[in-house]
N, C-alpha and C positions, 0 to 999 in steps of 0.2 A: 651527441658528440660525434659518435659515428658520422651520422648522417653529415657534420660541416665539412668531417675531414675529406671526404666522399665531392663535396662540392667545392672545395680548396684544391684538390687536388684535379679536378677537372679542369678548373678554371688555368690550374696554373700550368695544365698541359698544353691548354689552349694559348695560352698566352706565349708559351713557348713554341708551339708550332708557327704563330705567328710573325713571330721575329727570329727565331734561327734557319736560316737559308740554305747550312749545309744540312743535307739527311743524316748523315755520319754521324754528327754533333747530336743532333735530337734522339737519335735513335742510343747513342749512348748515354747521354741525359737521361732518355726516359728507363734504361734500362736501369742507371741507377738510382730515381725514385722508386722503382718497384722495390730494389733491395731496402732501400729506407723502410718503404711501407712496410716490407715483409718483418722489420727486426723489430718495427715498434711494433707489429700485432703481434708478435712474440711475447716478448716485455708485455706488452698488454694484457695477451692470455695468463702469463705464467703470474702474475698482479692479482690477478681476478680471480685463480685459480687457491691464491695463499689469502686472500678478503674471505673467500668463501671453507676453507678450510678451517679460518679463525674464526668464522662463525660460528660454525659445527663444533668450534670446539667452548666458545661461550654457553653454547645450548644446552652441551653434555655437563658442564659445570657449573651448573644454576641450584644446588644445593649452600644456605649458607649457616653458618651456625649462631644459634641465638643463648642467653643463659634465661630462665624462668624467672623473674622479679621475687618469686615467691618462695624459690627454695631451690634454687641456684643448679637446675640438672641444667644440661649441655643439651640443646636438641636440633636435629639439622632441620631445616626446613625446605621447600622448595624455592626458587626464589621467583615466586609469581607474583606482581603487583595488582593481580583482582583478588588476593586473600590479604583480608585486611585485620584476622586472629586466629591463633591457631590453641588449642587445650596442649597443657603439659600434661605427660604420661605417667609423671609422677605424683603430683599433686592435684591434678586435675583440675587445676585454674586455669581461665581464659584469658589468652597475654595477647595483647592488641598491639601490629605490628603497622608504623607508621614508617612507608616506605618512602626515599628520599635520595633522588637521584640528580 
C-alpha cells in the first residue's frame, strides 16, 4: 500500500508540473501535498502503533477459564489451539478441549 501511494503520488506531481505554468502555484501545491502526506503518516503511525498494542495485549490475555465435566473445579487454561486436553488438578480426568473460533 505504501508502495501505490509512493507511485500516486509521483505520478500526480508529475501531472501537476505538467499543466501548472505558474512556479508559485506548484510550488505551493506541492508544498501542500507534503503536509497531506505528513498527517496521514501520522494517523498511519499512531493506527499501527494501537493495532500493535492490542495485540500485545490479546497475547498477554490468552488464559481462559474452563469447568471440569467431572466435578466441576474452575481451571484457567492457556488459550493455545495445538492443546487439544488438559488433566484436571482435582480429579485427575482428562477433559478434551474442542476449540472453536
Amino acid at each position: 500500500m505504501e508502495e501505490d501511494l509512493k507511485v500516486f503520488m509521483s505520478k500526480t506531481i508529475s501531472d501537476l508540473e505538467n499543466n501548472i505554468h505558474y512556479k508559485e502555484d506548484l510550488k505551493y501545491i506541492k508544498i501542500k501535498l507534503v503536509d497531506i502526506l505528513n498527517k496521514y503518516n501520522k494517523k498511519i503511525s499512531k493506527l499501527n502503533e494501537e493495532i500493535n498494542n492490542l495485540r500485545k495485549e490479546v497475547n498477554h490475555n490468552t488464559k481462559i477459564d474452563i469447568s471440569c465435566p467431572y466435578c466441576n473445579k474452575k481451571i484457567w487454561i492457556e488459550n493455545n489451539v495445538n492443546v487439544n486436553e488438559v488433566t484436571c488438578p482435582k480429579c485427575f480426568n482428562l477433559i478434551e478441549i474442542g476449540w472453536k473460533y
